[in-house]
C-alpha positions as CSV (number, residue, x, y, z in Angstrom):
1,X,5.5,7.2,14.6
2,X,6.7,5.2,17.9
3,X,3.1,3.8,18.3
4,X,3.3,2.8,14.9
5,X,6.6,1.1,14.5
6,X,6.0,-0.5,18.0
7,X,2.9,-2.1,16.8
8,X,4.5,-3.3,14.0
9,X,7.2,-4.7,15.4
10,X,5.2,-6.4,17.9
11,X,3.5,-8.0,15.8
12,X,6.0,-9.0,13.6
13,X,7.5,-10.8,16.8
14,X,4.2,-12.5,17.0
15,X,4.4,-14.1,13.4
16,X,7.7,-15.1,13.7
17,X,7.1,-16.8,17.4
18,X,5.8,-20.7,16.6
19,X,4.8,-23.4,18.8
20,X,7.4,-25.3,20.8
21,X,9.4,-27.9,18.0
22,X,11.9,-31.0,18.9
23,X,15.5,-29.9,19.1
24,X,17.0,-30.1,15.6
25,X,20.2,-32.2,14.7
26,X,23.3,-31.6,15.0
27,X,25.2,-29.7,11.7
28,X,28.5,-28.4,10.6
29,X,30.0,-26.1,8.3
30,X,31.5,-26.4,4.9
31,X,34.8,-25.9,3.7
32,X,36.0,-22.5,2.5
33,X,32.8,-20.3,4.0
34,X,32.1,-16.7,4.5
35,X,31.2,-16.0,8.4
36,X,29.8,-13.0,8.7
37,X,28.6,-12.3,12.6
38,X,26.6,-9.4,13.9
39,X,27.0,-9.0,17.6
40,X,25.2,-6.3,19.8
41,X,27.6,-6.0,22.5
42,X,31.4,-7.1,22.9
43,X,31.4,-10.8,24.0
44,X,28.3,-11.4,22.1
45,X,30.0,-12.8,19.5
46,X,32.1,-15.8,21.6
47,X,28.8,-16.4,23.4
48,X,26.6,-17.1,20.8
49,X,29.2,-18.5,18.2
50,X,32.6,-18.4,19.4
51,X,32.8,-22.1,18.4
52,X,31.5,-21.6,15.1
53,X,34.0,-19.2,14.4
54,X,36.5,-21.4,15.6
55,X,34.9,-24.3,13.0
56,X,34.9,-21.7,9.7
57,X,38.1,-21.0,10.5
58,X,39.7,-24.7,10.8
59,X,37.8,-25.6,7.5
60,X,39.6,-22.8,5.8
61,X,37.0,-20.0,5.8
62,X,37.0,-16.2,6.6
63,X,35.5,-14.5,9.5
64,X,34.5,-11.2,9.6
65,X,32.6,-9.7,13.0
66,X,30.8,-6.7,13.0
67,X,30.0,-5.1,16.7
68,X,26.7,-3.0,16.5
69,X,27.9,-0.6,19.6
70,X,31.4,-0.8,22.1
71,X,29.0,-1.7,25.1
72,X,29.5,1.3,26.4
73,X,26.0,1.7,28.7
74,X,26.9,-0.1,31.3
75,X,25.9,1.9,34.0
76,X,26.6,-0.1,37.0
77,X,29.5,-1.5,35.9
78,X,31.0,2.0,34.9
79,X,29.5,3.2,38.3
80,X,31.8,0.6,39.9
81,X,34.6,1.2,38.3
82,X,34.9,4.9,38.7
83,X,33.0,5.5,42.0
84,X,30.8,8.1,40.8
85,X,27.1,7.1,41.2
86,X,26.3,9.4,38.1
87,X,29.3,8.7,35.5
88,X,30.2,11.5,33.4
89,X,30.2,10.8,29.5
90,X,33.6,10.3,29.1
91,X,33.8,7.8,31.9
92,X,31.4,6.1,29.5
93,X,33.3,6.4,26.4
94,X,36.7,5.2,28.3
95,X,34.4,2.4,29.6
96,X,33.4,1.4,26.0
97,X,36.8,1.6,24.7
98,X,38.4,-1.1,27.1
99,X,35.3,-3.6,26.2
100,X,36.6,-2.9,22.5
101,X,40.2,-3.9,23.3
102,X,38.8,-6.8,25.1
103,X,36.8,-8.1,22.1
104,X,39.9,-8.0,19.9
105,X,42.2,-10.0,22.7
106,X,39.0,-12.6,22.8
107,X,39.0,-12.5,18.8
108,X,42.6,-13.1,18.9
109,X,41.6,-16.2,20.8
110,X,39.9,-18.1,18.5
111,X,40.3,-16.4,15.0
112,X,43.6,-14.3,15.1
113,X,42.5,-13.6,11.3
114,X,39.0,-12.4,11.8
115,X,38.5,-9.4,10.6
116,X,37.0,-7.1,13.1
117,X,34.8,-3.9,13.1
118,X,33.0,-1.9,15.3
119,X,30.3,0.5,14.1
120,X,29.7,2.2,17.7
121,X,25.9,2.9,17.6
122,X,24.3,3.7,20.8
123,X,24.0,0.8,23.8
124,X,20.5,0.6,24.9
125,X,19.2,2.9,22.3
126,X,18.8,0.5,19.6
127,X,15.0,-0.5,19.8
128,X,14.6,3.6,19.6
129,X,16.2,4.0,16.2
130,X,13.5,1.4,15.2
131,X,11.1,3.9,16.1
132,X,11.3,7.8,17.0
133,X,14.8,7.7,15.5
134,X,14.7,6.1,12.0
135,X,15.5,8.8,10.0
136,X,18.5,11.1,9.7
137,X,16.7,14.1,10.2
138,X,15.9,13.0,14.2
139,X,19.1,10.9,15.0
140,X,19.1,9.9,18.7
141,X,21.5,11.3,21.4
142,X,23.1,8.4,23.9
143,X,21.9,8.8,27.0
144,X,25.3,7.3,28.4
145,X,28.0,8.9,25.8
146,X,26.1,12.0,25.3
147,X,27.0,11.6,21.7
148,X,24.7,11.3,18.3
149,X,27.4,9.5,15.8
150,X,30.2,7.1,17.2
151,X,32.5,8.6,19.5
152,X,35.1,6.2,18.5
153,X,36.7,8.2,15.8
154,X,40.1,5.9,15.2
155,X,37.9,2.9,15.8
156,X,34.4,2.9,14.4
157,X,33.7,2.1,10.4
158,X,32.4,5.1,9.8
159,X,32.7,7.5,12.7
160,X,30.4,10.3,11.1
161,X,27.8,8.1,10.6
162,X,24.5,9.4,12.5
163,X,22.6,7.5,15.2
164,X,19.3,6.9,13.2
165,X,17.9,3.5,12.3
166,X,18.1,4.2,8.1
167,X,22.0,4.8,8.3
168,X,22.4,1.6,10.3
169,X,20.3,0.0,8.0
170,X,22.1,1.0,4.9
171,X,25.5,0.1,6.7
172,X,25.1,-3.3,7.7
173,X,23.7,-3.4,4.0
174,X,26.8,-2.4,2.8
175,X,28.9,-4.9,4.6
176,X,26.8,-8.1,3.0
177,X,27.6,-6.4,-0.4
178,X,31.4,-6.3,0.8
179,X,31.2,-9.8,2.7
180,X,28.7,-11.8,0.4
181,X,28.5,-14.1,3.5
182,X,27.9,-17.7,2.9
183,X,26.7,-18.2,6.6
184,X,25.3,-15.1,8.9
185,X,25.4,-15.4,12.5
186,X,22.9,-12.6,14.3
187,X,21.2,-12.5,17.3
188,X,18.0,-13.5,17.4
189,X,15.1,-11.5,16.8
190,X,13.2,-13.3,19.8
191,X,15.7,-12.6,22.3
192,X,14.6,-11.1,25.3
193,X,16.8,-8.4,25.8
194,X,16.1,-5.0,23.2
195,X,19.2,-4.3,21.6
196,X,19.6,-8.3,20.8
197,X,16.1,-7.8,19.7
198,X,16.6,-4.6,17.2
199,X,19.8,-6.0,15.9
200,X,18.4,-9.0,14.8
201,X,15.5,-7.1,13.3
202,X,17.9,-5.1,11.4
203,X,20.1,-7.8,10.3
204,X,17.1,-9.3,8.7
205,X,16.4,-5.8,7.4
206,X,19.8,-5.8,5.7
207,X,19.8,-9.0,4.6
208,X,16.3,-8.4,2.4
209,X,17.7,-5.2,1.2
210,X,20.9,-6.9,-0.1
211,X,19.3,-9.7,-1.6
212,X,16.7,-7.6,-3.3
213,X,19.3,-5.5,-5.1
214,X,21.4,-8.9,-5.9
215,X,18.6,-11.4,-6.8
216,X,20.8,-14.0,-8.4
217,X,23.0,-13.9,-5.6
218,X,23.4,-17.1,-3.6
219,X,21.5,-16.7,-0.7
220,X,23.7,-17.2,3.0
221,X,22.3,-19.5,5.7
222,X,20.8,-17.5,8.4
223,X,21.9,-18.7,12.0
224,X,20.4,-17.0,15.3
225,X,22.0,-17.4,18.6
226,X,20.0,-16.9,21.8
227,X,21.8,-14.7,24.7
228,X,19.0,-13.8,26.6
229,X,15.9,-15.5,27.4
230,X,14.4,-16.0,31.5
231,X,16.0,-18.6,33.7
232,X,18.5,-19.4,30.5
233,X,21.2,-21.0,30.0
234,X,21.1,-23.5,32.9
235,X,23.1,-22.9,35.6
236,X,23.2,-19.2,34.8
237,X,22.5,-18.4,38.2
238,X,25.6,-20.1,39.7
239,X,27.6,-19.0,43.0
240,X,30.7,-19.8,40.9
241,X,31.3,-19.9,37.3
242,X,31.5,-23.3,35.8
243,X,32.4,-24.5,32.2
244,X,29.9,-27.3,31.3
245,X,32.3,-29.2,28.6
246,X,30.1,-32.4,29.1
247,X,26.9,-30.8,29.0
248,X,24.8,-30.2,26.0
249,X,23.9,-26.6,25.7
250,X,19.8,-26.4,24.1
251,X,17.5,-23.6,22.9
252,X,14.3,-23.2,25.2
253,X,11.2,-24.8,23.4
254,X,9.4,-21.4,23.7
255,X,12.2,-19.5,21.4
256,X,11.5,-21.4,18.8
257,X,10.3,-19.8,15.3
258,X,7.9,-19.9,13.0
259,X,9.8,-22.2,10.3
260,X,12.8,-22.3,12.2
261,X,14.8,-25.4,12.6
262,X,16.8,-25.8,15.9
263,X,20.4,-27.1,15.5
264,X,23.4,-27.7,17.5
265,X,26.9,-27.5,16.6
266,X,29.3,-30.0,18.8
267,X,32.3,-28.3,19.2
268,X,35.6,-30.1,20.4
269,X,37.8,-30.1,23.5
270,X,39.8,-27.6,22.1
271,X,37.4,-25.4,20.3
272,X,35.6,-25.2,23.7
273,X,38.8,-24.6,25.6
274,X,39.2,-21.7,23.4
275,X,35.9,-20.2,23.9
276,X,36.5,-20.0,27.3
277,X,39.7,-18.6,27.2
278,X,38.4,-16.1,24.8
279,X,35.5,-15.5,27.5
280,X,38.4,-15.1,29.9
281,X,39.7,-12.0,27.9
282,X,36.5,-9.8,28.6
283,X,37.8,-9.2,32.3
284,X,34.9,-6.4,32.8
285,X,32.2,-8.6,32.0
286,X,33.7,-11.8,34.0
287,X,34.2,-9.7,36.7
288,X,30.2,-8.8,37.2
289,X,28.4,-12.3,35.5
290,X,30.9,-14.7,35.1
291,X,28.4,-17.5,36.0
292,X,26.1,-16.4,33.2
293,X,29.4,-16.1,30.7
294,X,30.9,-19.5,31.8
295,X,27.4,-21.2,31.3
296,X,27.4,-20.9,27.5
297,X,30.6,-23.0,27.7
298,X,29.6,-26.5,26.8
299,X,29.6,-29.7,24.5
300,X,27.5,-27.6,21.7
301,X,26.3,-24.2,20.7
302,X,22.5,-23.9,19.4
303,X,21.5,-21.9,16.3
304,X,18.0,-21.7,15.0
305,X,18.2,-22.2,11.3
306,X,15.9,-18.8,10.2
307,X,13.7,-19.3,7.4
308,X,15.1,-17.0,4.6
309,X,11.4,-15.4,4.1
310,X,11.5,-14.0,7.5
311,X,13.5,-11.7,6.3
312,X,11.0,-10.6,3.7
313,X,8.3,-10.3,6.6
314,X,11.0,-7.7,8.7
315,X,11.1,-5.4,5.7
316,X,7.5,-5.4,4.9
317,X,6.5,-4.5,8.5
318,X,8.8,-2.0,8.8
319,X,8.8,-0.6,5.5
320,X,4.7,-0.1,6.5
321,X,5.5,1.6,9.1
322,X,7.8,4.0,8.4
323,X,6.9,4.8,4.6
324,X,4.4,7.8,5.6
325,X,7.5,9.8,7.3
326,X,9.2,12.3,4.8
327,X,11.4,11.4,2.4
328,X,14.8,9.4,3.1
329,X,18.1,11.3,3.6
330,X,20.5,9.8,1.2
331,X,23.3,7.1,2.8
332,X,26.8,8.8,2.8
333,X,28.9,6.2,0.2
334,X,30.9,3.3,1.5
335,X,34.5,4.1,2.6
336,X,35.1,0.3,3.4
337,X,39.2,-0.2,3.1
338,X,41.0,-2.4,5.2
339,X,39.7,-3.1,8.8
340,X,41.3,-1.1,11.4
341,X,41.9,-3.1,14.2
């Protein structure tokens, strides 16, 4: 089963990696949309579209951020912070609970309506529930938490909810049927680092499973934002941080995709002001990589522009290679109220 999905994911990467394009124009957002971003980690979401968020909101849309897992495998960082070389679980769990109050004092920030939800699957184990961990009947145990659902039980969605890559599927499924976005912001599937990676990959999974079930549904734009990639942003590498408000802020030619168009939102003084101070808010992170935080602070913030058939190709390579396992544990029904926050 690994060797299979791992194949297929590979070369799914490799169809939807293209040939270097010309940086796209610049775009903006229409009045009244539905944002719906899908962020690995806490500070993901200001990162990659902080200003956007600020933008939906100004023209009189709705945000609604969804956090994949509370950030919680930071081992170093939880090393440092509790001065034992070997963390025990809980020291893990506290750890991802302070990134989670952080994201809502950065969401605060620049959306102080966004709805925000966390969903508390395992940090660094998301690539696995692509492969040995797909179904329900082989959920996977963090290796940081200890724990096999969310150990966030007055946080997460849906706390019960095991770690296997079908139940995430069918969740994130769930909340496009409750959103019915009108713009998607997920990381993107090329990004270097593997739980950017997966959750883009099962994003697009969602998104082909929602629109197949609604086929006369208007179709969202699909934005991807680029976290990780080598010797990227510019000046990541910095010996002090350094907002770059004058400085254009472009995709590397290499991430582009096959049918992808590269565009740039240009944000204004004070939507970039409030990205940083949003940044400024996750006091963990800023205290270990500022330089690499403060250098997605600048005069724009790049999207690719995904080709809505890519996520068609996503669910046909991983429907291949996951059909021969036994059958499919039914999906536990929504419980989606109001968003505790």
């Amino acid at each position: 089963m690994r060797t299979t999905v791992g194949f297929a994911l590979a070369l799914l990467l490799v169809v939807l990696r293209a040939g270097a394009d010309d940086a796209g124009p610049a775009f903006d957002v229409e009045a009244n949309a539905r944002l719906l971003v899908i962020a690995p980690h806490p500070d993901d979401e200001t990162l990659g579209a902080g200003g956007l968020i600020e933008r939906v909101r100004a023209k009189g849309g709705t945000v609604r951020v969804v956090l994949i897992t509370a950030g919680d495998g930071f081992l170093e960082a939880v090393a440092h912070e509790t001065g034992q070389p070997r963390p025990l679980p809980a020291s893990f769990i506290a750890y991802g609970q302070h990134r989670l109050r952080e994201a809502r004092a950065a969401l605060r920030v620049i959306d102080r309506d966004a709805r925000f939800e966390v969903l508390g699957f395992p940090d660094g184990g998301l690539t696995e529930l692509l492969q040995a961990h797909w179904w329900r009947s082989r959920p996977e145990r963090s290796r940081f938490t200890g724990a096999s659902d969310p150990p966030y039980d007055d946080t997460a969605l849906e706390p019960d909810l095991p770690y296997d890559g079908d139940d995430l599927r069918a969740e994130l499924e769930r909340i496009m049927h409750h959103t019915r976005p009108t713009i998607v912001a997920l990381p993107d599937p090329l990004d270097r680092h593997p739980d950017h990676r997966a959750a883009g990959l099962f994003t697009l999974l969602a998104i082909a499973d929602w629109s197949a079930a609604h086929p006369t549904a208007p179709r969202p734009q699909l934005l991807a934002y680029l976290v990780h990639w080598p010797d990227w942003p510019p000046g990541w590498d910095a010996h002090e941080p350094q907002a770059r408000p004058d400085q254009r802020l472009e995709l590397p030619p290499a991430a582009a995709h096959a049918g992808g168009l590269q565009v740039s939102l240009v944000l204004t003084d004070q939507e970039i002001a409030a990205k940083l101070a949003a940044l400024e808010k996750y006091r963990t992170q800023m205290a270990i990589m500022a330089p690499f935080l403060t250098a997605f602070v600048r005069r724009t913030e790049p999207f690719t522009v995904l080709d809505f058939a890519e996520t068609g190709r996503v669910a046909d390579a991983i429907e291949r290679a996951v059909t021969p396992l036994p059958h499919r544990h039914p999906s536990p029904p929504p419980r989606h109220g109001p968003s505790r926050r």
